[in-house]
PDB file of N, CA, C and O in Angstrom:
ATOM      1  N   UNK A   1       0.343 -12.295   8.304  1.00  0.00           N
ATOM      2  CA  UNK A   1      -0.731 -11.971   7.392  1.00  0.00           C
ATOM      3  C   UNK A   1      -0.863 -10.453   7.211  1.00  0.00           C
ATOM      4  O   UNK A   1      -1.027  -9.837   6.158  1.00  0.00           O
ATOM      5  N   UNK A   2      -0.750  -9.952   8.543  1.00  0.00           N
ATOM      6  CA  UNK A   2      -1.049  -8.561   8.543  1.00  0.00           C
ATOM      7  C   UNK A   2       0.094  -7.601   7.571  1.00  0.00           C
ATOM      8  O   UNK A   2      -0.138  -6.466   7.154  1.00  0.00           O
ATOM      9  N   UNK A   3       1.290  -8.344   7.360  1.00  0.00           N
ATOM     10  CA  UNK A   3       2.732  -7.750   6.802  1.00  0.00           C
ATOM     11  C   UNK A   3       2.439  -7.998   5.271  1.00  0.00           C
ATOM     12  O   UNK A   3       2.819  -7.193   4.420  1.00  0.00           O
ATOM     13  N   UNK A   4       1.634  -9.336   4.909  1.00  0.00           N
ATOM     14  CA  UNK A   4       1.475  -9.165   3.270  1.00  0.00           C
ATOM     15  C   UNK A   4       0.500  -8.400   2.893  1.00  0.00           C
ATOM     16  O   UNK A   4       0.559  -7.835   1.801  1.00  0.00           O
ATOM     17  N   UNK A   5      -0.644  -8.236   3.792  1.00  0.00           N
ATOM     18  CA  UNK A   5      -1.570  -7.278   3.392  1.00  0.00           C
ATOM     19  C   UNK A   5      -0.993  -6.001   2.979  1.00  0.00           C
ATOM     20  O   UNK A   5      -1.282  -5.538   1.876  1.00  0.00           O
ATOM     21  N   UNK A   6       0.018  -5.228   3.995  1.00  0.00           N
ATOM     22  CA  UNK A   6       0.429  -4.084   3.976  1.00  0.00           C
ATOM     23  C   UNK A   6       1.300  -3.969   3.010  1.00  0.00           C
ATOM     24  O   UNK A   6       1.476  -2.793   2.691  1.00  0.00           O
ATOM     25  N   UNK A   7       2.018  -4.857   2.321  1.00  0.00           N
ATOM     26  CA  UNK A   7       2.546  -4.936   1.294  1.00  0.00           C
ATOM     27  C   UNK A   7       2.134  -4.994  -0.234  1.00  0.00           C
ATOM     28  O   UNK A   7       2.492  -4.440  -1.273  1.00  0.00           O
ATOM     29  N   UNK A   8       1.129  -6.013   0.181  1.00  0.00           N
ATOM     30  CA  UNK A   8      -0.071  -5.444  -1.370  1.00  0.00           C
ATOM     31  C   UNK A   8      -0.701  -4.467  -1.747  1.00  0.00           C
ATOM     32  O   UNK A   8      -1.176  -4.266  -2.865  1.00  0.00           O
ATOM     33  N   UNK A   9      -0.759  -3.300  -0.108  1.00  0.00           N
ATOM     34  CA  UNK A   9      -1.142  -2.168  -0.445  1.00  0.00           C
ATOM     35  C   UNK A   9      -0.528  -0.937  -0.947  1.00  0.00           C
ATOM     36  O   UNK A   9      -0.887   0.041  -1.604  1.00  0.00           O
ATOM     37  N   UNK A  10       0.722  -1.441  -0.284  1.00  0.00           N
ATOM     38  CA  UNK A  10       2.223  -0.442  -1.141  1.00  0.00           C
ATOM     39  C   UNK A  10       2.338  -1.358  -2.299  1.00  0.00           C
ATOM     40  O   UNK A  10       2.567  -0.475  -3.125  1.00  0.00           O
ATOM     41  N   UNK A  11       2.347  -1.949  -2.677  1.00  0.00           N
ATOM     42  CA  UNK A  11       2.423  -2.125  -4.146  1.00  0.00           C
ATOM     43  C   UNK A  11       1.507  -1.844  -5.143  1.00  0.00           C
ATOM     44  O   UNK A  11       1.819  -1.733  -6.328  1.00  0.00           O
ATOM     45  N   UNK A  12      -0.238  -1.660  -4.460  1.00  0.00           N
ATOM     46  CA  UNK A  12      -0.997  -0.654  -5.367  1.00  0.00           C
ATOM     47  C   UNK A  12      -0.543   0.898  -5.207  1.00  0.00           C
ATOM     48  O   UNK A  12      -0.348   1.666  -6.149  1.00  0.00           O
ATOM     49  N   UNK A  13      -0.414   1.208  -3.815  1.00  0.00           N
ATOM     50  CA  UNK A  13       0.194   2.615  -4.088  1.00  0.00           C
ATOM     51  C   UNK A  13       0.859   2.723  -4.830  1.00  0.00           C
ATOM     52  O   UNK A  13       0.617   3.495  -5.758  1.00  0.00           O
ATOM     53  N   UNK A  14       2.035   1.982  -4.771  1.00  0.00           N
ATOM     54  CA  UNK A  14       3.624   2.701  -5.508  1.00  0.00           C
ATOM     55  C   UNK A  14       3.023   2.543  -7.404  1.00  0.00           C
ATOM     56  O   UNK A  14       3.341   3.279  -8.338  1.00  0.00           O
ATOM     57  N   UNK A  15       2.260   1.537  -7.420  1.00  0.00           N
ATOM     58  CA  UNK A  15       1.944   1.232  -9.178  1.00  0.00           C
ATOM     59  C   UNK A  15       0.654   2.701  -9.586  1.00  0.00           C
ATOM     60  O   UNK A  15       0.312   3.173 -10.671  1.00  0.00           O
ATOM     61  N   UNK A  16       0.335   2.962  -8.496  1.00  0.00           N
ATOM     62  CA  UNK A  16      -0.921   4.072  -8.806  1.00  0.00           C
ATOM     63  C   UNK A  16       0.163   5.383  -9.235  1.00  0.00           C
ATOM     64  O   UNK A  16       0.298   5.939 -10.325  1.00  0.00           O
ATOM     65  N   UNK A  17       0.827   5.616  -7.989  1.00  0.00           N
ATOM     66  CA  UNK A  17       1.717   6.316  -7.899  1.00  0.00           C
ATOM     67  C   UNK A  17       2.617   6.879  -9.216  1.00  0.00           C
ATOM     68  O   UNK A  17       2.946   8.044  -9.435  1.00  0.00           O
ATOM     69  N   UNK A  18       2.929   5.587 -10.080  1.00  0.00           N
ATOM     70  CA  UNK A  18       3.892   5.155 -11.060  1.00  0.00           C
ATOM     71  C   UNK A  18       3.287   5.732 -12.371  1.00  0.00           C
ATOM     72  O   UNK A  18       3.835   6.241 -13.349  1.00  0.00           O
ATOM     73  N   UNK A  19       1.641   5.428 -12.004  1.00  0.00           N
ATOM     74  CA  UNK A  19       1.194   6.107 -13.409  1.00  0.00           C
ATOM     75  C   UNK A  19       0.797   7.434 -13.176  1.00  0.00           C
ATOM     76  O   UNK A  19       0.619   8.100 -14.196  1.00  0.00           O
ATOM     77  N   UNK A  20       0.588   8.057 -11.964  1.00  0.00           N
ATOM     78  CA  UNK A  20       0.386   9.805 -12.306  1.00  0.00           C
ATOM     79  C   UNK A  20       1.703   9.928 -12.214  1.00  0.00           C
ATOM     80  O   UNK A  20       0.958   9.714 -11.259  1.00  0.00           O
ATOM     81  N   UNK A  21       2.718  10.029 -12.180  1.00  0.00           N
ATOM     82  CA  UNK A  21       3.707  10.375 -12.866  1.00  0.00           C
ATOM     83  C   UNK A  21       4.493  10.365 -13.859  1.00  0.00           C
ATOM     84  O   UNK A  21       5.347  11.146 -14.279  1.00  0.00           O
ATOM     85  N   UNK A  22       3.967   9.057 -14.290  1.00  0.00           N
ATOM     86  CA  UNK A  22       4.192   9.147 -15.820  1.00  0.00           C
ATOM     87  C   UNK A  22       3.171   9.188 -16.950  1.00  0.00           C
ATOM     88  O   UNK A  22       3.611   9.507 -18.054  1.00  0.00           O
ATOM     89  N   UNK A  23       1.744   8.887 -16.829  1.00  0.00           N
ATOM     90  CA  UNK A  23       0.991   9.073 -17.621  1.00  0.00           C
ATOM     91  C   UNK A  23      -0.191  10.458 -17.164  1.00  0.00           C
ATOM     92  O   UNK A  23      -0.784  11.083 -18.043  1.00  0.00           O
ATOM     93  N   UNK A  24      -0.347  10.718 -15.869  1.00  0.00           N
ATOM     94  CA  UNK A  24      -0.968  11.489 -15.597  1.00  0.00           C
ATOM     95  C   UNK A  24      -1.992  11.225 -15.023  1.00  0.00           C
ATOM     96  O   UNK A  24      -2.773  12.109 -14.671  1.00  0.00           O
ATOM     97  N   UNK A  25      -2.230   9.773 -14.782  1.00  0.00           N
ATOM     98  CA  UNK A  25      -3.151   8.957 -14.745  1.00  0.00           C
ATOM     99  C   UNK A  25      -3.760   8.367 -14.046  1.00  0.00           C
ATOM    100  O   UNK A  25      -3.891   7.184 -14.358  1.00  0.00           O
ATOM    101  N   UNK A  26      -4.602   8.945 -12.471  1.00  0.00           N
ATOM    102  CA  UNK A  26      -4.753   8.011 -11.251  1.00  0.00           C
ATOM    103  C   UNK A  26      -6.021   6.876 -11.157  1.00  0.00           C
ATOM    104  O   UNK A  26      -7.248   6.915 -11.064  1.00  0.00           O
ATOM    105  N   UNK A  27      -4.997   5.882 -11.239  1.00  0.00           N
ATOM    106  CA  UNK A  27      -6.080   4.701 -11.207  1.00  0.00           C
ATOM    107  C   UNK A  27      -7.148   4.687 -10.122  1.00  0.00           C
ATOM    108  O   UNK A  27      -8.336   4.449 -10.340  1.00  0.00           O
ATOM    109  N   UNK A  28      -6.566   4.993  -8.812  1.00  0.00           N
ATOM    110  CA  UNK A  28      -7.757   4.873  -7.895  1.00  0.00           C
ATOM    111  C   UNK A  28      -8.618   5.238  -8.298  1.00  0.00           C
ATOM    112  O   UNK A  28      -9.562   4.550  -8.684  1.00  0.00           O
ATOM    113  N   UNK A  29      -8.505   6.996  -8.335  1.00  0.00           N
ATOM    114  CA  UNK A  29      -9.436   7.496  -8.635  1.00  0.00           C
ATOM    115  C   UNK A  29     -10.514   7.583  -9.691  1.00  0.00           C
ATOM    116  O   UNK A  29     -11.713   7.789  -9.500  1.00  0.00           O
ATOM    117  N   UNK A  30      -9.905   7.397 -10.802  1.00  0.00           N
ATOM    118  CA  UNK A  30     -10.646   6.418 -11.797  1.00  0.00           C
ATOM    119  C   UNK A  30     -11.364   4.921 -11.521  1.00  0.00           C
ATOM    120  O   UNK A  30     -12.454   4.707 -12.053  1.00  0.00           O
ATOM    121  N   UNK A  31     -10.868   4.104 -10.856  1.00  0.00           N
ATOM    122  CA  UNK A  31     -11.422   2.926 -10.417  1.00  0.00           C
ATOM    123  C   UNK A  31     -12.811   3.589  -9.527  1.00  0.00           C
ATOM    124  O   UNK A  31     -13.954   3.221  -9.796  1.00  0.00           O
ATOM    125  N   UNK A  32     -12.551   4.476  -8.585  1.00  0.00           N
ATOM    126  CA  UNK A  32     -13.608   4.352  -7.432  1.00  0.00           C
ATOM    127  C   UNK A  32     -14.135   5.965  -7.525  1.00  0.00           C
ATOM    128  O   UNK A  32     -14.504   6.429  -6.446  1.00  0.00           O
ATOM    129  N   UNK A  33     -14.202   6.782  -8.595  1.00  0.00           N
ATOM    130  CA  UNK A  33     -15.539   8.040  -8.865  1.00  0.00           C
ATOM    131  C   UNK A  33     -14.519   9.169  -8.402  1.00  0.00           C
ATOM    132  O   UNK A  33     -14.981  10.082  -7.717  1.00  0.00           O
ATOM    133  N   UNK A  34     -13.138   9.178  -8.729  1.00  0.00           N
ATOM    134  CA  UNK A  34     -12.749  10.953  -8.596  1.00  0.00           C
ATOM    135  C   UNK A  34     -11.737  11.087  -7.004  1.00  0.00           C
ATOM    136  O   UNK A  34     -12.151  10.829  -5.874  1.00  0.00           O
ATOM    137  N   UNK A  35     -10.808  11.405  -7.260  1.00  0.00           N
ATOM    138  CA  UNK A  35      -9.851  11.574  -5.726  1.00  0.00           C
ATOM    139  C   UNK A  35     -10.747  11.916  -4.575  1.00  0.00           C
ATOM    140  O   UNK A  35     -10.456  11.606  -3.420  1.00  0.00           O
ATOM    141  N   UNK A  36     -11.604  12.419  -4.831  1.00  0.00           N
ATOM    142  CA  UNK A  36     -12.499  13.056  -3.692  1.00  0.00           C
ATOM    143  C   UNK A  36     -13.404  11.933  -3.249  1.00  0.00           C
ATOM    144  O   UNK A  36     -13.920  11.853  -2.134  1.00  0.00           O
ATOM    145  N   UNK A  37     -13.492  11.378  -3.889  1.00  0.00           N
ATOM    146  CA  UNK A  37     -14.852  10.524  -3.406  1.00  0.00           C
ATOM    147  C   UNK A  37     -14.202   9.701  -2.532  1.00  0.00           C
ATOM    148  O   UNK A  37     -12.988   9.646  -2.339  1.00  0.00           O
ATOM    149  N   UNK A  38     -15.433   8.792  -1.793  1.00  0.00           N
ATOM    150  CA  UNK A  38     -15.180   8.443  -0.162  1.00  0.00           C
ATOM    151  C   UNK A  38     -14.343   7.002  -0.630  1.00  0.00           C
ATOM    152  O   UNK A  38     -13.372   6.636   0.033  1.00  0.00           O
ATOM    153  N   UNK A  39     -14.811   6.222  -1.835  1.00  0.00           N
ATOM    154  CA  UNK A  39     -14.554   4.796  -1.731  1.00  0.00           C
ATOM    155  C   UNK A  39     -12.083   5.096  -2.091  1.00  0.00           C
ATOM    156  O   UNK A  39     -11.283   4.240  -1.716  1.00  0.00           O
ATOM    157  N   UNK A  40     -11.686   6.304  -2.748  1.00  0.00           N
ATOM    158  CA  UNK A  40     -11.168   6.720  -3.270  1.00  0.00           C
ATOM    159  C   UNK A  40      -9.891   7.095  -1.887  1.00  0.00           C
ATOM    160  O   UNK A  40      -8.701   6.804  -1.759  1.00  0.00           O
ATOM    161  N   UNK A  41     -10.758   7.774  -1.136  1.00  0.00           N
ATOM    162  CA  UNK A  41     -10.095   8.619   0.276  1.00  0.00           C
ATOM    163  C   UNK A  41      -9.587   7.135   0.958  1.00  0.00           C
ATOM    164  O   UNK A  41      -8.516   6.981   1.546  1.00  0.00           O
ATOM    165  N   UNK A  42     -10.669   6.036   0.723  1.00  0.00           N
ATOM    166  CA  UNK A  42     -10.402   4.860   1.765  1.00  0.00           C
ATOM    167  C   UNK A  42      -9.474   4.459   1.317  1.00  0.00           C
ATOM    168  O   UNK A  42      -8.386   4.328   1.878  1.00  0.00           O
ATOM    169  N   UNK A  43      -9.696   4.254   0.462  1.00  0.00           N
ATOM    170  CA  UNK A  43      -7.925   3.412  -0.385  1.00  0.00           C
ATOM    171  C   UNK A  43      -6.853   4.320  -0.280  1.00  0.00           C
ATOM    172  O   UNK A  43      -5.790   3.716  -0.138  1.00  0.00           O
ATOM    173  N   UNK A  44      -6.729   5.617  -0.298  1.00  0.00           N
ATOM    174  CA  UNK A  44      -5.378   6.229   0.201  1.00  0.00           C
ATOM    175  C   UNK A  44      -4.993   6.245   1.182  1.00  0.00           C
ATOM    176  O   UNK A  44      -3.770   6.231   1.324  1.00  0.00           O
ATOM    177  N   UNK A  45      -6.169   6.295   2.730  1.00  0.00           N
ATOM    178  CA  UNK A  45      -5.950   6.149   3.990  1.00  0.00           C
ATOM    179  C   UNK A  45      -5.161   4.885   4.151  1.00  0.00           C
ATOM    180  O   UNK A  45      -3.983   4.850   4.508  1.00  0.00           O
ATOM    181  N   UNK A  46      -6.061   3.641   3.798  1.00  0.00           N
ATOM    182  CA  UNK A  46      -5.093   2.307   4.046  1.00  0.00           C
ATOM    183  C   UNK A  46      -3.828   2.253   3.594  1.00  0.00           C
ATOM    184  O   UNK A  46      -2.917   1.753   4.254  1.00  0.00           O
ATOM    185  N   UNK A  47      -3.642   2.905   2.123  1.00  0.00           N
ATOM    186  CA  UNK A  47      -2.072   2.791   1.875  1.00  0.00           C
ATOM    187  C   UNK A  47      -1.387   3.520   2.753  1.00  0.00           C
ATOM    188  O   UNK A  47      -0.413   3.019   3.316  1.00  0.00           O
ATOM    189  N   UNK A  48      -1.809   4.909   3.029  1.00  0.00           N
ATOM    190  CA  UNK A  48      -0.357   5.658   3.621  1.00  0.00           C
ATOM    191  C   UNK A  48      -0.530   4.947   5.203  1.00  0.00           C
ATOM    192  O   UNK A  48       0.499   4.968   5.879  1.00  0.00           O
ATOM    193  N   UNK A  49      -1.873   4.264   5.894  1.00  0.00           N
ATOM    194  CA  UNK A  49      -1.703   2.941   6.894  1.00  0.00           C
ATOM    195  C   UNK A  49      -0.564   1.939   6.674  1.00  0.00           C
ATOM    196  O   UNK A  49       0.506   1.870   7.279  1.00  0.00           O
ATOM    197  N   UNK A  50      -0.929   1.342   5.893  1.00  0.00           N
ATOM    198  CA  UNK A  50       0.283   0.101   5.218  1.00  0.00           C
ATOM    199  C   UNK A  50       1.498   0.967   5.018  1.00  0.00           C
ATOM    200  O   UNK A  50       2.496   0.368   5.419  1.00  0.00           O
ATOM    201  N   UNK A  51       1.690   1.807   4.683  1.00  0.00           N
ATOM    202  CA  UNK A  51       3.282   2.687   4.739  1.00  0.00           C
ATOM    203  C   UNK A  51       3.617   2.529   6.112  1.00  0.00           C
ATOM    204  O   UNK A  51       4.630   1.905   6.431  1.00  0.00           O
ATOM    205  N   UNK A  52       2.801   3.076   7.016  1.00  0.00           N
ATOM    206  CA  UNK A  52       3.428   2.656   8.786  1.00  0.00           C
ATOM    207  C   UNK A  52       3.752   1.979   8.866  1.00  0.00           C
ATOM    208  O   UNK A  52       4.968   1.878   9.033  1.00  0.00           O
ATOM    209  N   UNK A  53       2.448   0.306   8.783  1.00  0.00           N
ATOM    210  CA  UNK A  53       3.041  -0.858   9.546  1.00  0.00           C
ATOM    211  C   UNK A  53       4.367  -1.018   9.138  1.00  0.00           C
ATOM    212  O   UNK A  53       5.295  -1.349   9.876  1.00  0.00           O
ATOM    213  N   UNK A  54       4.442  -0.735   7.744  1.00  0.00           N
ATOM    214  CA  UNK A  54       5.652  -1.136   7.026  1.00  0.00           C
ATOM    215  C   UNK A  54       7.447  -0.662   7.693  1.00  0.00           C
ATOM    216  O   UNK A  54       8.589  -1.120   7.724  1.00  0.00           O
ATOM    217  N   UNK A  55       6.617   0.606   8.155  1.00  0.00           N
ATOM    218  CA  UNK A  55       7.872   0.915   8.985  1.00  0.00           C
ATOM    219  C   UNK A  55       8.700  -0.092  10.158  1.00  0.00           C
ATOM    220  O   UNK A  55       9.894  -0.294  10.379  1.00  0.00           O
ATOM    221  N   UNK A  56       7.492  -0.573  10.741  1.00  0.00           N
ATOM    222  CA  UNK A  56       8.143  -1.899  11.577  1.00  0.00           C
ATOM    223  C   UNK A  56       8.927  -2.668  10.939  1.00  0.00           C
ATOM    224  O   UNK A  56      10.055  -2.876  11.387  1.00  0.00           O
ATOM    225  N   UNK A  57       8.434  -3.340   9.579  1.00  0.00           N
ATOM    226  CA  UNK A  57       9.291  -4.399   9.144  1.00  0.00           C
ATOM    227  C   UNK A  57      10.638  -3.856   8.767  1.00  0.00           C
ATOM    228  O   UNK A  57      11.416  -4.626   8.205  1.00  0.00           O
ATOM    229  N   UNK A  58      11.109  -2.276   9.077  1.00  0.00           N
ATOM    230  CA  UNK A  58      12.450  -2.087   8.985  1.00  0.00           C
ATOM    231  C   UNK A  58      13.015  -2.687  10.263  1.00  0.00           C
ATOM    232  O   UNK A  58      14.077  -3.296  10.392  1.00  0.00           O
ATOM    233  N   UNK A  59      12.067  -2.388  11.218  1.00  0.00           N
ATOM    234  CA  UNK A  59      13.368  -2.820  12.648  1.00  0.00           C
ATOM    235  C   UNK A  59      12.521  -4.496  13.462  1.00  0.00           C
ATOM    236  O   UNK A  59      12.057  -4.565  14.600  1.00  0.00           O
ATOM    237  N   UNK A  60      12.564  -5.528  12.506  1.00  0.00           N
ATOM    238  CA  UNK A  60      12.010  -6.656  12.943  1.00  0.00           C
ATOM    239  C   UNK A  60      13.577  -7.114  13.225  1.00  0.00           C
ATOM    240  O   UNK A  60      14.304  -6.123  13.287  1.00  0.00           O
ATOM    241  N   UNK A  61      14.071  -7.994  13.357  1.00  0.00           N
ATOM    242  CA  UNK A  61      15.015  -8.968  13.406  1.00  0.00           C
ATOM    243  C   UNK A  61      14.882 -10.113  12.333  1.00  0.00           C
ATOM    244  O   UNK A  61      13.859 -10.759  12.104  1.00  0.00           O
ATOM    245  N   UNK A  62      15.939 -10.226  11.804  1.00  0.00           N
ATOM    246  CA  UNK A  62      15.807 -11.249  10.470  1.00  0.00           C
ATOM    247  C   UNK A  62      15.135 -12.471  10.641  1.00  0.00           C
ATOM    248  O   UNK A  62      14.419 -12.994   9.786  1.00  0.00           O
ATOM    249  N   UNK A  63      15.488 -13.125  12.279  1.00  0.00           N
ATOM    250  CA  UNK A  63      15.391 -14.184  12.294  1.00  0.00           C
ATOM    251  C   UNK A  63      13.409 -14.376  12.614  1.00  0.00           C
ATOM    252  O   UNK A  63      12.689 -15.372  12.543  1.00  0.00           O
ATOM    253  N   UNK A  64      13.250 -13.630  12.795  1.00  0.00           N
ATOM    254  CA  UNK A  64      11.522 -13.369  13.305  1.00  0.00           C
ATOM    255  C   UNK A  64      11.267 -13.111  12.199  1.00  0.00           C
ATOM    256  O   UNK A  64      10.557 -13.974  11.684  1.00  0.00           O
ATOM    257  N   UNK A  65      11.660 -11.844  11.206  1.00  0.00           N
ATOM    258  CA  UNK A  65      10.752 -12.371   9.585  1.00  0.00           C
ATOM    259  C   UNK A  65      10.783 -13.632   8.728  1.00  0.00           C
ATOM    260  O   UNK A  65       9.814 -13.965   8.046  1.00  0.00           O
ATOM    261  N   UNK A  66      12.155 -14.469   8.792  1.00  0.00           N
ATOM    262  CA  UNK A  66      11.993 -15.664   8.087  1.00  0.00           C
ATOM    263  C   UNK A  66      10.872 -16.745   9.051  1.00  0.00           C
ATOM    264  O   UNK A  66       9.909 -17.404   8.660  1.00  0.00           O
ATOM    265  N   UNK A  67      11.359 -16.619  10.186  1.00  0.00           N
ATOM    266  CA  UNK A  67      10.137 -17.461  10.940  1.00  0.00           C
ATOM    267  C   UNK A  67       8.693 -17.518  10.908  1.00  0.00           C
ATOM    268  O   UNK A  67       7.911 -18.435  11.160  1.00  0.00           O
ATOM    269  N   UNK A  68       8.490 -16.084  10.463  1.00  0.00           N
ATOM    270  CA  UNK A  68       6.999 -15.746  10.473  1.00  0.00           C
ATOM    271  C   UNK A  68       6.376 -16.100   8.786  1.00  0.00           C
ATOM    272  O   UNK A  68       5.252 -16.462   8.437  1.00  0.00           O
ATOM    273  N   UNK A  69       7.526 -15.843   8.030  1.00  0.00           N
ATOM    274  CA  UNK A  69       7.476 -15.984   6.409  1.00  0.00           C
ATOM    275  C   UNK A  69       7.322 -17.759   6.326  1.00  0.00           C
ATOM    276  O   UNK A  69       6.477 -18.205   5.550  1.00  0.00           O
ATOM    277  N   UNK A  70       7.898 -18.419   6.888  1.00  0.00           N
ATOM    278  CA  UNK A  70       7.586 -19.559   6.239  1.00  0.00           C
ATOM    279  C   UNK A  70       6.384 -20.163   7.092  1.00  0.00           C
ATOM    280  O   UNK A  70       6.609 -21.344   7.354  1.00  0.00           O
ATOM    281  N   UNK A  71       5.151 -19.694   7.613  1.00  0.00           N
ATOM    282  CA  UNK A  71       4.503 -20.265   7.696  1.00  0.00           C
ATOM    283  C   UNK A  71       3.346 -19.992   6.897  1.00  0.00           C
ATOM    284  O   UNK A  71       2.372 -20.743   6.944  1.00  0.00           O
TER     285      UNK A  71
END
């Protein structure tokens, strides 16, 4: 559970990400009152969080992610 969470959160990063670089355009911060603001800071903390865990799922063993995936 904890591995799809962290994955839905790199996939809002990387899509937030996707538009200030190409449109100029940061959704968070627009969604939640300005890069600075607190609700704004939380959502970047958890992503570059979810970037860590994520680091684990480089050195899992295959056979422990399909095991854990199909339940």
């Amino acid at each position: 559970m904890w591995d799809k969470i962290a994955l839905i959160l790199l996939i809002i990063g990387g899509v937030n990400w996707g538009l200030v670089g190409i449109f100029e355009f940061d959704m968070v911060a627009w969604l939640f009152g300005g890069s600075a603001a607190i609700l704004s800071r939380i959502i970047y903390i958890l992503v570059a969080l979810s970037a860590i865990w994520c680091i684990s799922l480089l050195f899992k063993d295959e056979s422990t992610v399909e095991a854990t995936s199909s339940h």
